[in-house]
Backbone as CSV, one residue per row, in Angstrom:
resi,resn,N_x,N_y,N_z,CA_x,CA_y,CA_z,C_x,C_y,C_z
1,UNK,-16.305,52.698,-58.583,-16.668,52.813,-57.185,-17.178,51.472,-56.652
2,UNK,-18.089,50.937,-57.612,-18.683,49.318,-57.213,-17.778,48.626,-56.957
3,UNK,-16.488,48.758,-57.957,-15.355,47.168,-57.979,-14.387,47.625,-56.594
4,UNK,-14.451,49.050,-56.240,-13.560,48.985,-54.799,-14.819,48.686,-53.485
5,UNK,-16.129,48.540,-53.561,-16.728,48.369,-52.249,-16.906,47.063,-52.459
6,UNK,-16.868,46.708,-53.595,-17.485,44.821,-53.535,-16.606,43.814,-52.746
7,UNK,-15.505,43.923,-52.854,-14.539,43.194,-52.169,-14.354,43.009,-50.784
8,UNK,-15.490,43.811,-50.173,-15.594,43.800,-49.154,-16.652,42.962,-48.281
9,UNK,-17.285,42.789,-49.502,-18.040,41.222,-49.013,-17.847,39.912,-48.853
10,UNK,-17.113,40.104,-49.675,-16.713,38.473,-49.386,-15.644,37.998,-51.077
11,UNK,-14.822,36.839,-50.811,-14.375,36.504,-51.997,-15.072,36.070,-53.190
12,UNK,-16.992,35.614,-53.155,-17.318,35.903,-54.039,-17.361,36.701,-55.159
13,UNK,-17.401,38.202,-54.618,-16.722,39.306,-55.539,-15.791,39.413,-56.295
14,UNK,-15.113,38.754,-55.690,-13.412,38.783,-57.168,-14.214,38.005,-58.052
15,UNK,-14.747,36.768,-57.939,-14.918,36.561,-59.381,-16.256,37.176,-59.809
16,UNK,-17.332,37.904,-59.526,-17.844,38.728,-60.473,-17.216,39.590,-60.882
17,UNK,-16.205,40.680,-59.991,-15.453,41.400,-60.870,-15.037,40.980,-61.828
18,UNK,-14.185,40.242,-61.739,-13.077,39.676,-63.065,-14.229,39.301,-63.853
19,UNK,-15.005,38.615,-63.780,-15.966,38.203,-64.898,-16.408,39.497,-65.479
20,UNK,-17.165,40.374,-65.086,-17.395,41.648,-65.443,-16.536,42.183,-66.227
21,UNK,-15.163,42.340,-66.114,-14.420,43.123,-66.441,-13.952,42.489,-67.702
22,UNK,-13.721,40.918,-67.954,-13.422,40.301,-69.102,-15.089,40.721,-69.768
23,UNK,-15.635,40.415,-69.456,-16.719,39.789,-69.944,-16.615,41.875,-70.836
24,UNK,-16.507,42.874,-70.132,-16.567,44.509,-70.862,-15.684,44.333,-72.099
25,UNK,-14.241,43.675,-71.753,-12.935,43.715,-72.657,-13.845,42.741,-73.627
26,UNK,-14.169,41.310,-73.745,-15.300,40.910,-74.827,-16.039,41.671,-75.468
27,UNK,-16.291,42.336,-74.893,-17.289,43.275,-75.773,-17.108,44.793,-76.656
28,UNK,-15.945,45.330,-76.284,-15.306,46.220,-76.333,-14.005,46.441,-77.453
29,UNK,-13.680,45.474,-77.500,-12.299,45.062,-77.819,-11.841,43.964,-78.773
30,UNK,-11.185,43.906,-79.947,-10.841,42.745,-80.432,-10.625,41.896,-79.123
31,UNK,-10.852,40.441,-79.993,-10.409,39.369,-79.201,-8.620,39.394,-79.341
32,UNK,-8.001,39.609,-78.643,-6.414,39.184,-78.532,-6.058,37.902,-78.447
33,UNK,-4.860,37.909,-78.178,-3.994,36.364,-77.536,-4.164,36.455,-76.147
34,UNK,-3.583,37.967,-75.743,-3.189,38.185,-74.246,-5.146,38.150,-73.415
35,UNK,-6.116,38.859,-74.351,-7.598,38.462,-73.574,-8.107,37.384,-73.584
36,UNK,-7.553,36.408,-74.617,-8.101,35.000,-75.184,-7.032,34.274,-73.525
37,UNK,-6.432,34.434,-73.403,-5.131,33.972,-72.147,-5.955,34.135,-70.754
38,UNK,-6.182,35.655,-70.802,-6.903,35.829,-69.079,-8.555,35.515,-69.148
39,UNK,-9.059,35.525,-70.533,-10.545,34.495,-70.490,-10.363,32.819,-69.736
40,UNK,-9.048,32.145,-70.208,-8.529,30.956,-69.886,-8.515,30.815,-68.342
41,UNK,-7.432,31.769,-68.132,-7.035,32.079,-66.352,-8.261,32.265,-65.667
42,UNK,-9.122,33.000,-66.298,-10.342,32.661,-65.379,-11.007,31.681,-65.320
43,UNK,-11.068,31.353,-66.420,-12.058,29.838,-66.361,-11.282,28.719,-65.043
44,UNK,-10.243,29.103,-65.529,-9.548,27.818,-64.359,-9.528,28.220,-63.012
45,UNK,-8.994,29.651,-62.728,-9.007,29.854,-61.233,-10.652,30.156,-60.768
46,UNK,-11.791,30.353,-61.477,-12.722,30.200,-60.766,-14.118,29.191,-61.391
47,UNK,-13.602,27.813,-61.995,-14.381,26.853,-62.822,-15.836,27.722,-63.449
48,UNK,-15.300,29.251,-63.895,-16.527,29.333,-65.238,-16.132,29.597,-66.389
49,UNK,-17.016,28.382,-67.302,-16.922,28.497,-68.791,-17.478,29.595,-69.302
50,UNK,-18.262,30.145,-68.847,-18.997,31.279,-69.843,-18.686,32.293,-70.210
51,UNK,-17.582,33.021,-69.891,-16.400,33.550,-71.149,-16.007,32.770,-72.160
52,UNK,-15.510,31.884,-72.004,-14.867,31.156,-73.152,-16.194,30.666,-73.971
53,UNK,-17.103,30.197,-73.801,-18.609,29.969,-74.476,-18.497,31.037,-75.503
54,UNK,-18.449,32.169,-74.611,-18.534,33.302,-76.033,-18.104,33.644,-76.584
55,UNK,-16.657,33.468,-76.383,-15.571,33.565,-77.612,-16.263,32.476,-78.494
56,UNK,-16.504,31.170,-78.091,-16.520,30.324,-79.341,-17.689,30.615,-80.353
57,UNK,-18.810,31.333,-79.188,-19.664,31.843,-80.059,-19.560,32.637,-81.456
58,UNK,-19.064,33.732,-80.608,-18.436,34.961,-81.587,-17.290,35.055,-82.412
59,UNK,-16.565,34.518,-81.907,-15.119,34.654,-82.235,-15.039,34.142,-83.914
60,UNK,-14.300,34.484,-84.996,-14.208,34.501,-86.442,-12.276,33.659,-86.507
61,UNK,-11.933,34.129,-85.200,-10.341,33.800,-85.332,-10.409,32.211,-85.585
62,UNK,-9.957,31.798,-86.245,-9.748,30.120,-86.096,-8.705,29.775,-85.543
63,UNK,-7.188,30.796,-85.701,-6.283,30.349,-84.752,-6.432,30.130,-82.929
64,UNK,-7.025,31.597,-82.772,-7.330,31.097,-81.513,-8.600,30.198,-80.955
65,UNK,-9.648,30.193,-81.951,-10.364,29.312,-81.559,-9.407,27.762,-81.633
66,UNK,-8.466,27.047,-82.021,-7.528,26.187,-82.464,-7.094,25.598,-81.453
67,UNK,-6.508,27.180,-80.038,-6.134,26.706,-79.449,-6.977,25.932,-77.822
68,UNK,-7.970,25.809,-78.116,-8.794,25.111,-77.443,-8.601,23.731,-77.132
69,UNK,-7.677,23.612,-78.517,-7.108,21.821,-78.263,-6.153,21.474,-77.576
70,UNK,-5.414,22.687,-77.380,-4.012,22.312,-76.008,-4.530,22.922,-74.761
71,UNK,-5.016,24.263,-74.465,-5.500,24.852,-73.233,-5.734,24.288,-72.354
72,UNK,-6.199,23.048,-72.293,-7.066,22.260,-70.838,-8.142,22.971,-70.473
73,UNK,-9.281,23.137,-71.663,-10.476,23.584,-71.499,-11.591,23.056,-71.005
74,UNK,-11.131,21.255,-71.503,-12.239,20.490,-71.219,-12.805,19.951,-72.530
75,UNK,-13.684,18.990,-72.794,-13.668,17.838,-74.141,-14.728,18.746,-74.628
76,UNK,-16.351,19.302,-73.473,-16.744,20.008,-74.345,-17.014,21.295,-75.265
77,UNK,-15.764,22.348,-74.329,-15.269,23.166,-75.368,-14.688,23.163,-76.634
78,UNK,-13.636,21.735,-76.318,-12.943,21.330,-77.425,-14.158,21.204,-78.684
79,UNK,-15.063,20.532,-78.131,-16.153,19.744,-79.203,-16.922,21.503,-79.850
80,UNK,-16.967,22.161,-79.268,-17.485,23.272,-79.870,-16.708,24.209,-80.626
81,UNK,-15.462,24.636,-80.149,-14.597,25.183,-81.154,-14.699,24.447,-81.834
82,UNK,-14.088,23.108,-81.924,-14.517,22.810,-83.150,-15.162,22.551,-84.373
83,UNK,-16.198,22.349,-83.598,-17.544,23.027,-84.575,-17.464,24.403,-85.027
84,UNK,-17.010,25.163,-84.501,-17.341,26.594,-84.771,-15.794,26.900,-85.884
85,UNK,-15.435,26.119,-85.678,-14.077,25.931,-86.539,-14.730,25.472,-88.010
86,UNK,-14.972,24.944,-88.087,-16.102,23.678,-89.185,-16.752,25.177,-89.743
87,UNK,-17.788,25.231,-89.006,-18.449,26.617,-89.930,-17.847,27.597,-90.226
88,UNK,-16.716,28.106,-89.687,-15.858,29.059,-90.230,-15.602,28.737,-91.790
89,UNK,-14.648,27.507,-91.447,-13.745,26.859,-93.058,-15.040,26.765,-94.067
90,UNK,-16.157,26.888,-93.878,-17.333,26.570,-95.050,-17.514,27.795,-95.495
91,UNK,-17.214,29.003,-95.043,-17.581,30.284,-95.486,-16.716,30.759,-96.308
């Protein structure tokens, strides 16, 4: 009921929705390719990292944490997957 009246404020709302709604599928749900993809799409169509932050947090995948190096995420995501890449391979 919230995500059909919000939109009616203004285009701020789309991106809390969408954030909301990735941010449920994060929590809910293996990480995929296709959620690891529209975590991306958001970051770019509305400049926030903090989906993707928490994949790198959480996330155990090293492939997709991997692909952080082609995405056009930005140097300091890159620098953190990869770290989080690093502590993976030690376990």
């Amino acid at each position: 009921l919230i995500s059909k009246k919000l939109p009616e404020f203004g285009d701020w709302t789309a991106k809390l929705i969408s954030r909301e709604t990735l941010n449920k599928r994060l929590k809910n749900e293996e990480l995929s390719e296709e959620l690891f993809d529209a975590c991306v799409a958001y970051k770019k169509q509305f400049e926030d990292s903090r989906l993707l932050l928490d994949i790198i947090k959480t996330s155990e995948n090293i492939e997709l944490l991997a692909k952080f190096e082609s995405n056009g995420s930005g140097k300091q995501l890159r620098k953190l997957a990869q770290k989080r890449i690093k502590q993976l391979s030690k376990t």
